[in-house]
C-alpha positions as CSV (number, residue, x, y, z in Angstrom):
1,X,107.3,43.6,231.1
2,X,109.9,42.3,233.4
3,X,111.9,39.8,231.7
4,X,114.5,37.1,231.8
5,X,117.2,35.7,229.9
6,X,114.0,33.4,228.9
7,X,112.0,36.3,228.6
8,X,109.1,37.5,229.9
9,X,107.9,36.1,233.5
10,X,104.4,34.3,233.3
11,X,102.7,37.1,235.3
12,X,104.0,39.8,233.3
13,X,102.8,38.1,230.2
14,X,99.3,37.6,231.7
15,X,99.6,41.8,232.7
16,X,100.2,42.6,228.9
17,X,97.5,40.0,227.6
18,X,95.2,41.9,229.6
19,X,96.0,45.2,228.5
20,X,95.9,44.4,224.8
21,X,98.9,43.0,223.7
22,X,98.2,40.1,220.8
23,X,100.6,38.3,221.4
24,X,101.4,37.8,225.2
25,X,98.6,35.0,225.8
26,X,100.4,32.6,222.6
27,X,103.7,33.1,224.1
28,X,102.4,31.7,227.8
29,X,100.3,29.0,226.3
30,X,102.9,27.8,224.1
31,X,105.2,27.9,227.6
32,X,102.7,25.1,229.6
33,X,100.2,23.8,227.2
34,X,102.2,20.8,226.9
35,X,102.2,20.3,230.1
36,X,98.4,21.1,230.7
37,X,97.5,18.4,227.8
38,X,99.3,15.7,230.1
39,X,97.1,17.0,233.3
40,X,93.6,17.2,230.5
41,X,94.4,13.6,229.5
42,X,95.1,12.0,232.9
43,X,92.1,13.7,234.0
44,X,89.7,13.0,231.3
45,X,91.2,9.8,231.0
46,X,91.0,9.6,226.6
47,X,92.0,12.3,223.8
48,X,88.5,13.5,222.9
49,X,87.7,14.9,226.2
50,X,90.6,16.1,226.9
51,X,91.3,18.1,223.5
52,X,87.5,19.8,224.5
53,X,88.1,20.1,228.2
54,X,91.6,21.8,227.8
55,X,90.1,23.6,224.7
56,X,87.6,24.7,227.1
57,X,89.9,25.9,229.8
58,X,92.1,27.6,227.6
59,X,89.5,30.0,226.4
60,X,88.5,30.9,229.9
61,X,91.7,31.6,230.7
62,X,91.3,33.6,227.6
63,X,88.8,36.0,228.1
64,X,88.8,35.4,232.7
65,X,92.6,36.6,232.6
66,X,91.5,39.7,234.0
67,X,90.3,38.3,237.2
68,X,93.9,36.9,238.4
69,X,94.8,37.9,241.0
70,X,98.3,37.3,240.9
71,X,98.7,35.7,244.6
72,X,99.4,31.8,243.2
73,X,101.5,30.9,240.3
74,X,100.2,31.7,237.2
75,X,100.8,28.1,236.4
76,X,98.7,27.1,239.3
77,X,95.7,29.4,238.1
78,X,95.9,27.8,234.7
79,X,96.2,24.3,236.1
80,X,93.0,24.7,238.4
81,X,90.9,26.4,235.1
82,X,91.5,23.6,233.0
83,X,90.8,20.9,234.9
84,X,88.0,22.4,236.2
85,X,86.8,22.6,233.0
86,X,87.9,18.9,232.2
87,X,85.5,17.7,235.7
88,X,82.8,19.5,234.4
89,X,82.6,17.8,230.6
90,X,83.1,14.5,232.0
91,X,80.2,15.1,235.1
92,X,78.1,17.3,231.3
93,X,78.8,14.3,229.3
94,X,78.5,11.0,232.3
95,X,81.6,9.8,231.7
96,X,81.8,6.1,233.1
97,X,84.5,6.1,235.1
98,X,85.2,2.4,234.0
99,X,86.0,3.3,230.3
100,X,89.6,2.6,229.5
101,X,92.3,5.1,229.1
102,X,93.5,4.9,225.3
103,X,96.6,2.7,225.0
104,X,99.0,5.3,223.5
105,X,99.6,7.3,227.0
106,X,102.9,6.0,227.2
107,X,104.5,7.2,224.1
108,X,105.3,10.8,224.4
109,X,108.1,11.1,226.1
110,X,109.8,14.2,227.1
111,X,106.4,16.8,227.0
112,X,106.5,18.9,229.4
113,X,105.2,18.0,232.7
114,X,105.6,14.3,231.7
115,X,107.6,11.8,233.6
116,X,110.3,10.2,231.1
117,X,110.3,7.1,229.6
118,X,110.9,3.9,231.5
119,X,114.2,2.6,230.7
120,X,114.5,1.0,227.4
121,X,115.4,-2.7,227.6
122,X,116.6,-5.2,225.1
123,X,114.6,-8.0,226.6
124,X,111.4,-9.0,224.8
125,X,110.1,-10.7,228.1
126,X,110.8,-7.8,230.4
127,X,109.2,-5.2,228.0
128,X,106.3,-7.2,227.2
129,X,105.8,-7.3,231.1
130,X,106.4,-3.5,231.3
131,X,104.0,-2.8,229.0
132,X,101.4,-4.8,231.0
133,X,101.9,-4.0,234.1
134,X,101.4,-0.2,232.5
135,X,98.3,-0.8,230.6
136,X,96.7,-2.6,234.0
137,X,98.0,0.6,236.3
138,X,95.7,2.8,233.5
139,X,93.1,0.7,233.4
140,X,92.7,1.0,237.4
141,X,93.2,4.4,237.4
142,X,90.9,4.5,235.1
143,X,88.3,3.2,237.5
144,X,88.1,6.0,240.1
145,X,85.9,9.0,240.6
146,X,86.6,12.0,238.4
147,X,87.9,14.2,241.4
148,X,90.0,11.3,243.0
149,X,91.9,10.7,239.8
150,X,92.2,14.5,239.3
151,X,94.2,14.8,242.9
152,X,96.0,11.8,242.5
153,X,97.2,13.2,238.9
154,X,98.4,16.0,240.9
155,X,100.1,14.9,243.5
156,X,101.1,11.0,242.5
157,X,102.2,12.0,239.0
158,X,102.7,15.8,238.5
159,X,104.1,16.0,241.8
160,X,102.5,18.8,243.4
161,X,102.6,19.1,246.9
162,X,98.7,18.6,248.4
163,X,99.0,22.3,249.4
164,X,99.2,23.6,245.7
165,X,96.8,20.5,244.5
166,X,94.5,21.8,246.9
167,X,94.9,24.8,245.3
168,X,94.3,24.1,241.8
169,X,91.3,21.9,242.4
170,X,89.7,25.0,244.8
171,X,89.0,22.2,247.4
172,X,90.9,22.0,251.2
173,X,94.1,20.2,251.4
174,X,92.4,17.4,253.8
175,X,89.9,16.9,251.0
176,X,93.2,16.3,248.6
177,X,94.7,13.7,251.1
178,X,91.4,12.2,251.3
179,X,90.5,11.9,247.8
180,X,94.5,10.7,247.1
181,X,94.5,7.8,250.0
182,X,90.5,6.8,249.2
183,X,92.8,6.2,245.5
184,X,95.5,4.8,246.2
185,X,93.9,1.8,248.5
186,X,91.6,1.4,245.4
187,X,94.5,1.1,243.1
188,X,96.2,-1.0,245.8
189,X,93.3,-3.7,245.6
190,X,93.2,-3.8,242.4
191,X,96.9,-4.1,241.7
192,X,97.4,-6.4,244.5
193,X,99.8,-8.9,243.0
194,X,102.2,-6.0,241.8
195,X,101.9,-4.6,245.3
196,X,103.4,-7.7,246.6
197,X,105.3,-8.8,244.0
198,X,109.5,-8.7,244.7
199,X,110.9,-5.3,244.5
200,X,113.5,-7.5,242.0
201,X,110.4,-8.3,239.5
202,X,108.7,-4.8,239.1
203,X,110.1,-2.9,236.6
204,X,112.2,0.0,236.8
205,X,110.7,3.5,238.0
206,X,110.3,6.4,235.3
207,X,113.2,8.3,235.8
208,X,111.4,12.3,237.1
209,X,110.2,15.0,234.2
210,X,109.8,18.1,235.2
211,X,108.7,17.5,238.6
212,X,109.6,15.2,241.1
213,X,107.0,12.0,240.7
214,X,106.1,11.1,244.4
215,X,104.7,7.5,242.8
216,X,105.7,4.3,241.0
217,X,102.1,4.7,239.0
218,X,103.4,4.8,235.8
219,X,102.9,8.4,234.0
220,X,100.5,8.3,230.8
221,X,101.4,10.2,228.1
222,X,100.0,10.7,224.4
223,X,101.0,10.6,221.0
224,X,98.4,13.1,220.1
225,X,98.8,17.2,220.2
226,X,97.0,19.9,222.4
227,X,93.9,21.5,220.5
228,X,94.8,24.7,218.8
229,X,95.5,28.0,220.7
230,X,92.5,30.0,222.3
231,X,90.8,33.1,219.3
């Protein structure tokens, strides 16, 4: 394995899962999952189906590892399986995309993947107006097509560029800028009044996690753990 003073790269992990090593495929999981249980819940939209979608994904990461190619990121392959697998239990199970996102997003701060915390504030007011202003950005989100929220996840909060997005969700990139503008002016209608509201009385922008956040859509995050490791 070619290694690092982190150790192993992802892709030489993946090449010795593959050929038999018992240990490779825990040692890249525990690298991203927190990371892919942020993309399963913003997806999914609530815990439960995004414990079994991610669950999902993992094990067909699992047993398809074998089939990588190793041309994207290894990241990007795992990205695109479970999410794929989180579409397909909420289109399997008819999700409504009205139902409400659960209303402990916002307290996991520092997960990988996961923009930060907005900055704490002393002021009752201000945080009780933070903490609306956040629960009415999920709720919209929550409104929007499966696949629409999925790229906008991407891109608006995970920062991916629409190249890689496009990538992940096996769609073209004009179908990703598509999906992520037919989004946003949804959001935009429906958050009107903090569209137009000063710049002075919106509150502060999430400083950036591990990715650049290309949006002031406040970044969910969840108090809850990722299922347990894929057999």
């Amino acid at each position: 394995m070619s290694a690092s003073p982190e150790g192993p790269d992802d892709h030489a992990l993946l090449r010795a899962h593959v050929a038999g090593d018992p240990d490779a495929f825990g040692l890249l999981l525990a690298r991203h999952r927190d990371r892919l249980w942020a993309v399963a819940l913003r997806t999914t939209g609530n815990p439960e189906d995004a414990a079994d979608g991610l669950q999902d994904g993992l094990v067909a990461a699992y047993r398809r590892a074998g089939t990588f190619r190793g041309d994207s990121a290894v990241t990007t392959w795992l990205h695109r399986v479970v999410v794929n697998a989180c579409l397909d239990r909420l289109r399997a199970r008819k999700v409504r995309a009205a139902d409400p996102l659960p209303d402990d997003l916002d307290e996991q701060a520092s997960r990988g993947g996961v923009v930060g915390a907005p900055t704490p504030t002393t002021d009752p007011e201000r945080a009780a107006t933070d903490a609306e202003t956040r629960e009415r950005v999920l709720a919209a989100l929550a409104t929007l097509p499966p696949e629409q929220r999925a790229a906008l996840v991407l891109v608006d909060m995970e920062g991916y560029g629409v190249a890689e997005a496009a990538e992940v969700l096996g769609c073209a990139v004009g179908t990703v800028k598509s999906r992520c503008s037919r989004g946003r002016a949804r959001l935009a209608a429906l958050l009107a009044d903090l569209v137009a509201a000063p710049v002075a009385e919106r509150p502060p922008a999430s400083p950036p996690g591990n990715r650049p956040a290309t949006s002031d859509v406040p970044s969910p995050r969840t108090t809850r753990g990722p299922p347990a490791d894929a057999p």
